[in-house]
C-alpha positions as CSV (number, residue, x, y, z in Angstrom):
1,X,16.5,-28.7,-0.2
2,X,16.0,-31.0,-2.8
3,X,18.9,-32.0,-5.6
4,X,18.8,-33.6,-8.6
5,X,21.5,-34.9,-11.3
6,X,23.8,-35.9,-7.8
7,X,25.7,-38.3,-9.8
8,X,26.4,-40.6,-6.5
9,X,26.9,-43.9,-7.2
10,X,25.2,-46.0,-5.0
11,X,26.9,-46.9,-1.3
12,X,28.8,-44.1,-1.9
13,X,28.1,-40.9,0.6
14,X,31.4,-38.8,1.2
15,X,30.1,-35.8,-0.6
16,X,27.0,-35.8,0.9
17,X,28.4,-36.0,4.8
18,X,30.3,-33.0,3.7
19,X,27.5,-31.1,2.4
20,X,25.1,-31.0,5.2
21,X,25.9,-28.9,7.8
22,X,25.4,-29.2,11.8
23,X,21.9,-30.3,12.3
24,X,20.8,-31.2,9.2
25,X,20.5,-34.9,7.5
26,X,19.7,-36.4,4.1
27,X,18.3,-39.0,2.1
28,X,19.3,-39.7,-1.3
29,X,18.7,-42.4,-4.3
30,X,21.6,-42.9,-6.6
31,X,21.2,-43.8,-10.0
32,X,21.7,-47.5,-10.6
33,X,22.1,-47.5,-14.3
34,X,24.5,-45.3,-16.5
35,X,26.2,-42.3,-15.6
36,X,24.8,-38.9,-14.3
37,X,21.2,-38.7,-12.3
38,X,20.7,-39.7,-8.7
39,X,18.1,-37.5,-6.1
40,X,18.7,-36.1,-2.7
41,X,17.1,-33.9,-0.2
42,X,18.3,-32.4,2.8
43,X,16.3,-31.8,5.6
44,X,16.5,-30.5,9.2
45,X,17.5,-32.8,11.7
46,X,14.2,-32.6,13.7
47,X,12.2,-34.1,11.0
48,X,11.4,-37.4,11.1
49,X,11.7,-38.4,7.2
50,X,11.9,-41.8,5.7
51,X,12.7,-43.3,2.4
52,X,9.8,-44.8,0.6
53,X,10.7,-47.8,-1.6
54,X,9.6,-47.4,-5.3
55,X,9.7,-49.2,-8.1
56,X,12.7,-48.7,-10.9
57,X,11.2,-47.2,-13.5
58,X,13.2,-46.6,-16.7
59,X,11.8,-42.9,-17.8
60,X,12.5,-41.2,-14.9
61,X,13.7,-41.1,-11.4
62,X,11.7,-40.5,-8.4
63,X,12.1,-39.9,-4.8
64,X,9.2,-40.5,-2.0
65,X,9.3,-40.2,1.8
66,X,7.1,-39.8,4.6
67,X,7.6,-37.2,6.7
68,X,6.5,-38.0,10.9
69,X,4.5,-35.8,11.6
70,X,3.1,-35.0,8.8
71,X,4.2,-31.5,7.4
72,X,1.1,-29.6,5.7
73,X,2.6,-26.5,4.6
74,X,3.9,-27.2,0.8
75,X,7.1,-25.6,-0.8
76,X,4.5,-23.1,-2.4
77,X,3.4,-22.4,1.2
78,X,6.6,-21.8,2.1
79,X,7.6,-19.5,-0.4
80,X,4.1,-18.0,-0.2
81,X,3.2,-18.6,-3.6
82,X,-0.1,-19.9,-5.4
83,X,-0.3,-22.0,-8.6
84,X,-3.8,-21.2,-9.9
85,X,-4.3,-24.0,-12.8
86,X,-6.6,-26.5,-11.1
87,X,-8.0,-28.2,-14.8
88,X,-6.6,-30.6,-17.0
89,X,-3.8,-29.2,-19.8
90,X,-2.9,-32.2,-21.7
91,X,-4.7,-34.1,-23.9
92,X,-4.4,-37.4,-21.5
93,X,-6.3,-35.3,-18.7
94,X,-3.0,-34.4,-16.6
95,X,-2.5,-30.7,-14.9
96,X,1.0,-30.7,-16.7
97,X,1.1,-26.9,-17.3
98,X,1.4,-24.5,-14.0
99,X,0.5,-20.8,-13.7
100,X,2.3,-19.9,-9.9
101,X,2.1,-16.0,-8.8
102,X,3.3,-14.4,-5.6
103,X,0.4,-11.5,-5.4
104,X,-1.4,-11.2,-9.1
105,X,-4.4,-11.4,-8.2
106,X,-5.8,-14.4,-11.4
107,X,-8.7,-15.3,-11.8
108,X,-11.4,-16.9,-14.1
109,X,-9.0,-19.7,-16.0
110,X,-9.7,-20.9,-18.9
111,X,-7.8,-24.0,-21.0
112,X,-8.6,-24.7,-24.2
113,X,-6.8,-27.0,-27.2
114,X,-5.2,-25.2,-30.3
115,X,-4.7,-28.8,-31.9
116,X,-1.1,-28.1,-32.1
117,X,0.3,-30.2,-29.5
118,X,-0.8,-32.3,-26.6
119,X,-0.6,-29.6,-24.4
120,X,-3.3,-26.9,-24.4
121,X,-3.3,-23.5,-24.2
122,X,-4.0,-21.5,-20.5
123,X,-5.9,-18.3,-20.5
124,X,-6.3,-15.9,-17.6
125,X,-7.9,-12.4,-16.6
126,X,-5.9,-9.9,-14.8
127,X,-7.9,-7.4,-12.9
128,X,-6.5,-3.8,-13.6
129,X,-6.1,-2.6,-10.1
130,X,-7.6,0.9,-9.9
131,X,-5.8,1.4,-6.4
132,X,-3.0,1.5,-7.8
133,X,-1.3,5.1,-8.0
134,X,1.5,5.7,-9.7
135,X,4.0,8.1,-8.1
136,X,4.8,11.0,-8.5
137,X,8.6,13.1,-8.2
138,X,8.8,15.9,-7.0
139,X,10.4,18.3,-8.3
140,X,11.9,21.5,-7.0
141,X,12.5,24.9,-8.8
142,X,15.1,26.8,-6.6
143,X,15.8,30.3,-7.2
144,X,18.8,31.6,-9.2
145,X,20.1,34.6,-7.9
146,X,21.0,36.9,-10.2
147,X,24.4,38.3,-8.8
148,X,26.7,41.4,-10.5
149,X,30.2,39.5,-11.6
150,X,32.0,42.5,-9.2
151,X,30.3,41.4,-5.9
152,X,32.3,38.2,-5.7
153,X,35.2,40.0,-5.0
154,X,34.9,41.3,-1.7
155,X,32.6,38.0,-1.8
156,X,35.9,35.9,-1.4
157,X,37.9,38.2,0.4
158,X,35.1,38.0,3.4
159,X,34.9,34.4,2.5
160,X,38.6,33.9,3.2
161,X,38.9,35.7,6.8
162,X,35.4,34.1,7.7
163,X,36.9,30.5,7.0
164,X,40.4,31.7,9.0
165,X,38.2,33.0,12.5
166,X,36.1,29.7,12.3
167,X,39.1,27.6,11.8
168,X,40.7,29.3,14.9
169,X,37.9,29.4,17.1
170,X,34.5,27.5,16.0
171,X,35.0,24.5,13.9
172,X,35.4,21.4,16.1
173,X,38.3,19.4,16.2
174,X,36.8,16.6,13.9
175,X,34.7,18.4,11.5
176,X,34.7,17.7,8.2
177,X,32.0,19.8,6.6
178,X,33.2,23.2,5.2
179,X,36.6,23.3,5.9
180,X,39.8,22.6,3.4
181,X,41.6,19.5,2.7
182,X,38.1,17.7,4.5
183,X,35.3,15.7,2.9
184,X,32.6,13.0,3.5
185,X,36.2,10.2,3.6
186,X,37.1,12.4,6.8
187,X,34.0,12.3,8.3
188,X,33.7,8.9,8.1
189,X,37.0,7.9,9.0
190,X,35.9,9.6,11.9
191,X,32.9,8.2,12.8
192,X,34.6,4.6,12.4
193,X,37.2,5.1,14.1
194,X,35.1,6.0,17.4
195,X,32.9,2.9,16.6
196,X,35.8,1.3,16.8
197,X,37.6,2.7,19.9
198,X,33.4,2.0,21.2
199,X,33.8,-1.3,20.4
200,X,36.7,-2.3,21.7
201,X,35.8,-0.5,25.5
202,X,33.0,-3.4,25.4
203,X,30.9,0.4,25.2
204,X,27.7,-0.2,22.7
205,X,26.9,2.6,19.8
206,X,24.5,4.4,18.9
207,X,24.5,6.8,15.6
208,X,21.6,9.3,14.6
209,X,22.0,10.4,10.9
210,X,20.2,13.6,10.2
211,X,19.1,14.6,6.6
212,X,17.7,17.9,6.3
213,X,15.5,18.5,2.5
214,X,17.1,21.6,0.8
215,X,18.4,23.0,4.2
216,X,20.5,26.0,2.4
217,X,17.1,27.6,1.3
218,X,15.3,27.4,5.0
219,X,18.3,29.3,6.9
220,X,16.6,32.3,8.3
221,X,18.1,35.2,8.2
222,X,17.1,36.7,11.5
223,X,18.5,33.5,13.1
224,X,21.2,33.8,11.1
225,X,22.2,37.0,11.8
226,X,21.9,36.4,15.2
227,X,24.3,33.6,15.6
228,X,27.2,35.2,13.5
229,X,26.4,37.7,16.5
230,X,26.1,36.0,19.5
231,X,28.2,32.6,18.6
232,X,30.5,33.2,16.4
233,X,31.5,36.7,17.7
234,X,31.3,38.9,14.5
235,X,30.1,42.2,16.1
236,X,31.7,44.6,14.0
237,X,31.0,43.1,11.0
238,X,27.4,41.7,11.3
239,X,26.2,44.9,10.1
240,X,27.9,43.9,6.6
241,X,26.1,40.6,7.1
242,X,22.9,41.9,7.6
243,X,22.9,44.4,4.6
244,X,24.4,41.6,2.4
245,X,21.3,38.9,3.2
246,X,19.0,41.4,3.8
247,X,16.6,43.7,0.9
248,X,16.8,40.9,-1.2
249,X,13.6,40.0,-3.9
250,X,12.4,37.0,-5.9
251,X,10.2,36.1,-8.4
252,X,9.1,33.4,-11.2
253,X,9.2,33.5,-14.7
254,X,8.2,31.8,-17.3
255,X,8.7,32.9,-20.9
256,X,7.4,36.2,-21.4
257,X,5.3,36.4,-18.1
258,X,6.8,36.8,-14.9
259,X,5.3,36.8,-11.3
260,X,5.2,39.7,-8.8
261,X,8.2,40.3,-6.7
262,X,8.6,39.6,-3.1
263,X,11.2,39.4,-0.5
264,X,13.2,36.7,0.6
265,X,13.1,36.4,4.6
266,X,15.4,32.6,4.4
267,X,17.7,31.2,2.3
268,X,21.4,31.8,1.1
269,X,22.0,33.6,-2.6
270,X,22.6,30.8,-4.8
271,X,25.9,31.2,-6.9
272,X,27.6,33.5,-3.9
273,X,30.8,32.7,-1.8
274,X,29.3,32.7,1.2
């Protein structure tokens, strides 16, 4: 890491012993005239760097070392980056002016003067990359069910003594999702609070997160059916179930045309109770 505008005075090195942590070292040139300047760099400790002696020069200040063995990979390098300007910008024939890209693919410079200043101008060409595809969102049109204002009445009361025989006999004793008073906070106080009961048995964790696209709209209906059956125990009333999901139609329109009907096999009515 390299520093400049230190402001040590020379023989004096307190801040710097503080600033380098455990395995690290430095070397630094204070300013020996005036106030404010001075150059350091910090290096790691396996580096074999050494202070070159320069002259004092009254412009500005400069730092040289050599470095045992040599280190070939420069700070562009490092930060894998490339500075593309390999001809003269000033007037005095100096590369003073820099062009550095991570990935543009430049090519084809070109410097010429405007007569403006002693610095001249740097042109490039920037390819336009045909592979380049620009994405696309998706987006997704799902069906509005068109439900008479009367059928969410029994719509709730069914709702209601659902959510009481689930409460009593399905939901677990930590779930969060469709029950009262319980939300994603629940669910993650949870979830943390077993990583941390884990964690403390010296036990390691592991978590699998599963996020299912529009997963209202692929419930089957068959499968559905069967479960509230089967698992849940609703045998008298499935038959209410089944005519409630069941004969149901959809189509698209748009404007003044509209698509042929057909029926819906998955999916819950959006808009309903249930």
């Amino acid at each position: 890491m390299f520093l400049t505008e230190t402001w040590y005075q020379p023989e004096v090195f307190l801040f710097l012993n503080e600033t380098c942590l455990p395995g690290y070292c430095y070397i630094q040139k204070a300013r020996s005239i005036g106030h404010g300047g001075g150059l350091a760099v910090i290096y790691c400790s396996h580096l074999d760097l050494s202070l070159l002696v320069l002259p004092e020069l009254s412009s500005f200040e400069c730092l040289a070392f050599n470095c045992k063995p040599p280190f070939t990979m420069t700070l562009l390098d490092c930060l894998n980056l490339r500075q593309h300007v390999d001809i003269p910008t000033h007037i005095k024939g100096n590369i003073l002016n820099l062009v550095i890209t991570e990935s543009a693919p430049l090519s084809a410079p070109f410097v010429y003067d405007l007569g403006a200043s002693d610095h001249k101008v740097i042109s490039m060409e920037l390819p336009f990359l045909s592979s380049y595809v620009k994405p696309k969102h998706e987006i997704r049109f799902r069906p509005i069910s068109n439900l008479p204002f009367l059928s969410k009445v029994p719509e709730k009361v069914v709702a209601s003594h659902l959510q009481d025989h689930l409460k009593h006999n399905i939901f677990k004793k930590f779930q969060s999702g469709f029950r009262s008073a319980h939300n994603t906070e629940t669910a993650l106080a949870t979830v943390t609070n077993v990583l941390l009961i884990t964690a403390d048995a010296g036990s390691p964790s592991l978590l699998v997160l599963l996020d299912l696209s529009a997963a209202f709209d692929t419930v089957d209906h068959g499968i559905l059916l069967n479960r509230l059956h089967h698992s849940i125990g609703l045998n008298s009333v499935s038959r209410w179930f089944e005519s409630y999901l069941t004969d149901r139609s959809e189509f698209v329109a748009m404007g003044s045309s509209r698509s042929y009907s057909h029926s819906v096999g998955c999916g819950v009515p959006r808009g309903s109770l249930l």
